[in-house]
C-alpha positions in Angstrom: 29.8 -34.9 32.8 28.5 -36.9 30.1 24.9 -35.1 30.5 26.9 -31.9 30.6 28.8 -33.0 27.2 25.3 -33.0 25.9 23.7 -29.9 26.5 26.9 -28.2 24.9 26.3 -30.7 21.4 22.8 -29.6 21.1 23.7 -25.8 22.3 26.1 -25.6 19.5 24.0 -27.7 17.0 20.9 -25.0 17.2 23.5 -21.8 17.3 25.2 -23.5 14.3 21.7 -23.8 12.8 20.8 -20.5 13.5 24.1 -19.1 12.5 23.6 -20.9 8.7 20.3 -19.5 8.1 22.1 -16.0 8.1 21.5 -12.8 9.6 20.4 -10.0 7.3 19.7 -6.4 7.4 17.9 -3.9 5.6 18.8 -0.3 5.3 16.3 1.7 3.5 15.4 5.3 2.4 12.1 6.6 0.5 12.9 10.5 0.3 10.1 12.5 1.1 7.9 9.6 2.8 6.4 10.6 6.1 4.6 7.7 6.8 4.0 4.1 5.2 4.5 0.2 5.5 7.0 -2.3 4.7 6.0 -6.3 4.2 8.1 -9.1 3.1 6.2 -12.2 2.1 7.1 -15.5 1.5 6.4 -16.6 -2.2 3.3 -18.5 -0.8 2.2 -14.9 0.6 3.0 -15.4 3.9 4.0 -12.3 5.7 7.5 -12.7 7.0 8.4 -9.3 8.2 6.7 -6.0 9.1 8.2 -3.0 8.8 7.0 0.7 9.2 8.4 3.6 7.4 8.8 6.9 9.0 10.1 10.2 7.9 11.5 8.4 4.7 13.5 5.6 6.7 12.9 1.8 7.5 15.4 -0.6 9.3 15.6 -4.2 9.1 17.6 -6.9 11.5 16.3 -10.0 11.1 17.6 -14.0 10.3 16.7 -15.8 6.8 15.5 -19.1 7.9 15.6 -20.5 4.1 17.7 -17.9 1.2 15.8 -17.2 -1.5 13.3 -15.1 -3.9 10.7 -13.4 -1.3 8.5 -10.6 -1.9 8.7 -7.4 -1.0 5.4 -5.0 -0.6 5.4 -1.3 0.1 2.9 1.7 0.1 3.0 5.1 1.2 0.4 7.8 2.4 1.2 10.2 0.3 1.0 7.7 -2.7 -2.9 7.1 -1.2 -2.1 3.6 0.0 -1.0 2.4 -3.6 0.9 -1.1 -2.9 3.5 -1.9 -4.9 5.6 -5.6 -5.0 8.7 -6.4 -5.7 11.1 -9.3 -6.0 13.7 -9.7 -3.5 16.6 -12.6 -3.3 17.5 -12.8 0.4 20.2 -14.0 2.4 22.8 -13.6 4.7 24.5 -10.0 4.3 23.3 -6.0 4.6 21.3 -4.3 2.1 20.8 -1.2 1.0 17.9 -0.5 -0.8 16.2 2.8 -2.0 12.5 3.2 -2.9 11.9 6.5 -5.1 8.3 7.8 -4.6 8.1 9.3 -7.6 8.9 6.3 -9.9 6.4 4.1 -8.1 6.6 1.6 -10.5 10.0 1.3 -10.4 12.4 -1.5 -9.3 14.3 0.0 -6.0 17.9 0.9 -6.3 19.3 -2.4 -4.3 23.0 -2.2 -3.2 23.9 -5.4 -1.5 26.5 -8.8 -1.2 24.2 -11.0 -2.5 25.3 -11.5 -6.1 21.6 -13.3 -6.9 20.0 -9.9 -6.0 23.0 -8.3 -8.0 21.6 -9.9 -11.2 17.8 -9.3 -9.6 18.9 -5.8 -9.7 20.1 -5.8 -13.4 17.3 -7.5 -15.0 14.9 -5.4 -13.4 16.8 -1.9 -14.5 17.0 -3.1 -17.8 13.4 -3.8 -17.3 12.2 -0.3 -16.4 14.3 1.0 -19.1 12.2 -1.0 -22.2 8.9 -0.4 -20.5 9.7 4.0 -20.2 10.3 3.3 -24.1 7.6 1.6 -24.7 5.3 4.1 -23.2 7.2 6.5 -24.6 6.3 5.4 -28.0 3.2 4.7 -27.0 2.7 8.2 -26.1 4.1 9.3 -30.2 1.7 7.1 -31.9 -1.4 8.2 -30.1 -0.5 11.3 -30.7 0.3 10.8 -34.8 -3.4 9.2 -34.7 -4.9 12.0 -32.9 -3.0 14.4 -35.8 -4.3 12.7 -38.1 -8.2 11.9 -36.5 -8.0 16.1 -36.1 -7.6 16.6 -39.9 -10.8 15.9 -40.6 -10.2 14.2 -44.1 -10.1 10.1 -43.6 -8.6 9.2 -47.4 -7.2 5.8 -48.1 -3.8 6.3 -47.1 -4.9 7.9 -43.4 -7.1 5.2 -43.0 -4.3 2.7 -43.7 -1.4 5.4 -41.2 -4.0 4.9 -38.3 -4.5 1.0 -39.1 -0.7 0.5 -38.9 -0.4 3.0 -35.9 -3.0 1.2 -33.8 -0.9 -2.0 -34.8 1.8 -0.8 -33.2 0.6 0.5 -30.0 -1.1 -2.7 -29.3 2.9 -4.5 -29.9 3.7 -1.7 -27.3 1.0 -2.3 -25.0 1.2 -5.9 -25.2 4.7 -5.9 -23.7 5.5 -9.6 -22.3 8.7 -9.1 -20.9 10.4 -11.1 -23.4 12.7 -8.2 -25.0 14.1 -7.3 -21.5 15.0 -10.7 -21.3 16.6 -11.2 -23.8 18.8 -8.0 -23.4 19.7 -9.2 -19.9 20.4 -12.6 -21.1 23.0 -10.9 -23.7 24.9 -8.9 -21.4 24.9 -11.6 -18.6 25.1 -14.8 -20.0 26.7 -16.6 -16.7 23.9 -15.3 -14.5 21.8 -17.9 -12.6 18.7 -16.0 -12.0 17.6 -16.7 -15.6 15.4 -20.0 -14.7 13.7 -18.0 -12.7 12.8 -15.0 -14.7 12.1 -16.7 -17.6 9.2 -19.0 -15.1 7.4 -15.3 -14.8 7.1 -14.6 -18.7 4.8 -16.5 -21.1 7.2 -18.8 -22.6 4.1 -21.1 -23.2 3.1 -19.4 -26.2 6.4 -19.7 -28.0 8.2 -23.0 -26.3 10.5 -23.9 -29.0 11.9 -19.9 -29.2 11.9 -20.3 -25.2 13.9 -23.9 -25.3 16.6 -22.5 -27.7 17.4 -19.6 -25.2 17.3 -21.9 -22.1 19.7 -24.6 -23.7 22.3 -21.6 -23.8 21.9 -20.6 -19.8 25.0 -21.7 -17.5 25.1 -25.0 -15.8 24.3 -22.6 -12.0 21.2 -21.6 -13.2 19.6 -25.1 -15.6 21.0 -26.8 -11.8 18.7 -24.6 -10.0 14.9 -25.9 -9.1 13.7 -23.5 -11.3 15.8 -24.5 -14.1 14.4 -28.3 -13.4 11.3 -27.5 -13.5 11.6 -25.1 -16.9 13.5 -27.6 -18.3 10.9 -30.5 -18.0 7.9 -28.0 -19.1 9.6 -26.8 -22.0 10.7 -30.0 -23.0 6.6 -31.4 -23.0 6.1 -27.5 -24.9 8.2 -27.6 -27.7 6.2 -30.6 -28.4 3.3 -28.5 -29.4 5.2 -26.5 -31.7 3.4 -25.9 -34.8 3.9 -29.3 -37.3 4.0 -31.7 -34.4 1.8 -34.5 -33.7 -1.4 -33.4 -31.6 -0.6 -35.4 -28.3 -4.2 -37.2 -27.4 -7.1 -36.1 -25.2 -7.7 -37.3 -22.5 -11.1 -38.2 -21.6 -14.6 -39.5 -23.5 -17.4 -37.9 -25.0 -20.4 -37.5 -22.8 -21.3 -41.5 -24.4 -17.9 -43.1 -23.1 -16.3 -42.8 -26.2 -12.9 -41.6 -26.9 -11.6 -39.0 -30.1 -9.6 -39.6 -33.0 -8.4 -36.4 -34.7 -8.5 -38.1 -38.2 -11.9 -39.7 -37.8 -13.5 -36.8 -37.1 -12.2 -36.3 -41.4 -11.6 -32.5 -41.0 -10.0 -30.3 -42.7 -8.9 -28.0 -39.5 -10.2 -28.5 -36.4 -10.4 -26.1 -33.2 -9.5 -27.6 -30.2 -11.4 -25.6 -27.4 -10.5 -25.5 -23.6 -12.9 -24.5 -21.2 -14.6 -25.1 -18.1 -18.4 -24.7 -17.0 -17.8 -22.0 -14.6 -15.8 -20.1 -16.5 -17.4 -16.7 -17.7 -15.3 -16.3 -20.7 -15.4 -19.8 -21.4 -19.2 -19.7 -22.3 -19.0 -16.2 -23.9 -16.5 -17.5 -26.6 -18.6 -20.6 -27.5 -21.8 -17.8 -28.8 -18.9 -16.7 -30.9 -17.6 -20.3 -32.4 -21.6 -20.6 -33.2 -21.7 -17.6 -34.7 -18.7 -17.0 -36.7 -16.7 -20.4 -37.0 -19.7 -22.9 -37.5 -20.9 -21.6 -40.8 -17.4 -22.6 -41.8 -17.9 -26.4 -41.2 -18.9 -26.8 -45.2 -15.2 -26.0 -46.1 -13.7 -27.9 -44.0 -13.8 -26.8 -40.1 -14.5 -29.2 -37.5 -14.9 -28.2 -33.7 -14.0 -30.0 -30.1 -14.5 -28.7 -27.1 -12.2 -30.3 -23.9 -13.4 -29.3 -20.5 -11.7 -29.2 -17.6 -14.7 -29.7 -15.4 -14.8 -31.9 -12.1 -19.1 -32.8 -12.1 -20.4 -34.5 -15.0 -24.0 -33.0 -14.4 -22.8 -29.4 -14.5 -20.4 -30.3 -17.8 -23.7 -31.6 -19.6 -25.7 -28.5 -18.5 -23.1 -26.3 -19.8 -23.1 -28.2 -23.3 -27.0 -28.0 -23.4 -27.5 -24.4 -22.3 -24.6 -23.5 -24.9 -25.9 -25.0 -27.6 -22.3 -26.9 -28.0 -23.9 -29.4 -31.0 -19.8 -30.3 -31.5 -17.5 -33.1 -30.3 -17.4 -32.8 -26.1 -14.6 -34.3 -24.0 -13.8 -34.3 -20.6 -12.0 -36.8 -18.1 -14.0 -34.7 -15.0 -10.8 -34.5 -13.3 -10.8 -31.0 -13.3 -7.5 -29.2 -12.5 -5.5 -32.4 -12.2 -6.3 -33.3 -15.8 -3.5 -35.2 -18.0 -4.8 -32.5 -20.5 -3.2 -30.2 -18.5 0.8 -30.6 -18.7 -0.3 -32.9 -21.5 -1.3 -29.4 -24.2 0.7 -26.8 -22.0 -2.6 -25.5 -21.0 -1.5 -22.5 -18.2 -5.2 -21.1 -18.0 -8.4 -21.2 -20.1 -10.1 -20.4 -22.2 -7.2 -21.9 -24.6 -7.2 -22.5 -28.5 -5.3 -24.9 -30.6 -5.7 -25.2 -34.1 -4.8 -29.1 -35.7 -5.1 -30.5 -39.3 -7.0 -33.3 -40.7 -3.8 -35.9 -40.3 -3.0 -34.6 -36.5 -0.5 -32.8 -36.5 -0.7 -29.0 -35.0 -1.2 -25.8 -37.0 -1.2 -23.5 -34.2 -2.1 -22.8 -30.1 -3.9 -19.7 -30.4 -4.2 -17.8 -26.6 -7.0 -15.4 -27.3 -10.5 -16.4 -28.7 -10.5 -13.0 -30.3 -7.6 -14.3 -32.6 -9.1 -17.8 -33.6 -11.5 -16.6 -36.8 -8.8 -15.2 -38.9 -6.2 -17.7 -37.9 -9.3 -20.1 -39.4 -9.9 -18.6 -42.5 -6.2 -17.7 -43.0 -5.7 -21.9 -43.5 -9.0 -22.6 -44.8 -8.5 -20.3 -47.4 -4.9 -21.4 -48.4 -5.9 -25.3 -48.1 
């Protein structure tokens, strides 16, 4: 009896178990679809489900072992095999979601009991909507430019037209998601998916703005892992807004010794991240020879930080690259302090820092640095 007694505890435990994880189905349509396939990946890319569509149709019945953000991936034959990902928050319930072949790059049209996906839903829609306007104006200004390239006659004041023009389509182009955010965040304040959005735009370049807007997000989504984690990294960012202290490098110089900003008695210095095998890396230091150290009589001063792993290969670099400048590196590679320490998400990676420390700018594109130098040479 008591063995008996036993089996039904552990019977009910694992149907309890499995109950809690939550069954979940998909109902889906892609009008007009004859043929294509269906894959939803865990956020590591694991594949989770497969799924074929045919005739325009794709059913689901499955269990969610863990609810959460997965990813969805689609293509279609008569799309050529384009693959297209979306975000999906699954758990228990039914969902109805509709893919339109024609809008490719749209978010589907998601109907389902999941109120995290509810607010998925939103955000992306109000998504979509900023980037059609953006290509849309886009679109105007190439053709204004190509009105006024046809005319023939390049005065002052066309010249100046297509300057501003080509200004604006690169704000356009350069989209970073931010506006939609910030839309979604002012019709749903309560929502607690924001954590996780805001992890997918580049709050890095612009912390403190980021900070502000995540101090006003409801206690559900600051409680969530995401919100944890965004909380911690924006809390070491805002620390490298422009006018704070210059946290310290980690590392030596090639000779074992460490760096002091303020003995190095610069005016401005640039404060370059890089690593040995990085291709773009290399390219930009021809460029800091070439248009930044002719600058070193007013003032400039130049450090390179690597975030290479092998001291040989680090020296190598520095010799082939002709890097006659202040080298550091604490050869720990991707598990550098320097890291978290300067908020540094990928390199190449720029900072700009006065002579008493404190920082002047983080600068994301190489292409950006020169004028951002002469700008504060010029004014200092």
């Amino acid at each position: 009896m008591k063995n008996f007694n036993l089996i039904l505890l552990i019977t009910i435990f694992f149907a309890s178990c499995k109950s809690s994880q939550g069954n979940f189905t998909i109902t889906g349509t892609a009008p007009g679809v004859l043929y294509g396939n269906l894959l939803i990946k865990d956020l590591a890319g694991n594949t989770m489900i497969s799924s074929s569509i045919d005739n325009g149709k794709f059913n689901i019945k499955d269990y969610i072992r863990v609810p959460g953000f997965y990813k969805m991936q689609y293509s279609f034959k008569e799309t050529k095999g384009t693959m297209r990902e979306v975000e999906l928050y699954l758990e228990q319930g039914d969902y109805n979601i509709k893919i339109d072949p024609t809008k490719i790059n749209d978010y589907p049209q998601v109907t389902s009991s999941s109120q995290l996906q509810t607010q998925l839903s939103e955000y992306n829609a109000i998504n979509d909507t900023f980037r059609h306007q953006s290509r849309e104006k886009v679109l105007a200004i190439n053709k204004q430019i190509k009105e006024i390239n046809d005319a023939e006659i390049k005065t002052m004041d066309q010249l100046s037209s297509i300057n501003k023009l080509q200004s604006e389509e690169m704000k356009f182009n350069q989209n970073d998601g931010f506006p939609a955010f910030k839309a979604f965040m002012d019709k749903y304040p309560d929502n607690s998916i924001a954590a996780h959005i805001m992890k997918s735009l580049d709050y890095q370049n612009d912390p403190v703005t980021y900070y502000k807007i995540f101090r006003e997000f409801s206690s559900a989504a600051k409680s969530t892992d995401d919100g944890k984690e965004l909380e911690s990294k924006l809390s070491t960012l805002s620390q490298l807004a422009p006018g704070s202290p210059a946290p310290d490098i980690a590392g030596n110089t090639p000779d074992g010794k460490s760096l002091n900003f303020k003995a190095l008695d610069r005016k401005l210095i640039l404060l370059d991240f890089w690593r040995s095998s990085n291709g773009s890396s290399r390219d930009n230091h021809a460029q800091i020879i070439a248009q930044l150290l002719p600058l070193t009589n007013k003032g400039l001063g130049v450090v390179s930080v690597s975030f290479d792993t092998d001291k040989d290969k680090w020296l190598d670099a520095i010799k082939r690259d002709r890097m006659n400048w202040p080298q550091v590196s604490d050869l720990k590679g991707d598990d550098s302090a320097n890291g978290p320490t300067w908020g540094i998400k990928s390199i190449p990676a720029y900072y700009l820092i006065d002579g008493q420390g404190k920082i002047v700018a983080r600068i994301a594109e190489f292409a950006d640095v020169p004028d951002a130098v002469n700008q504060y040479l010029n004014k200092h």
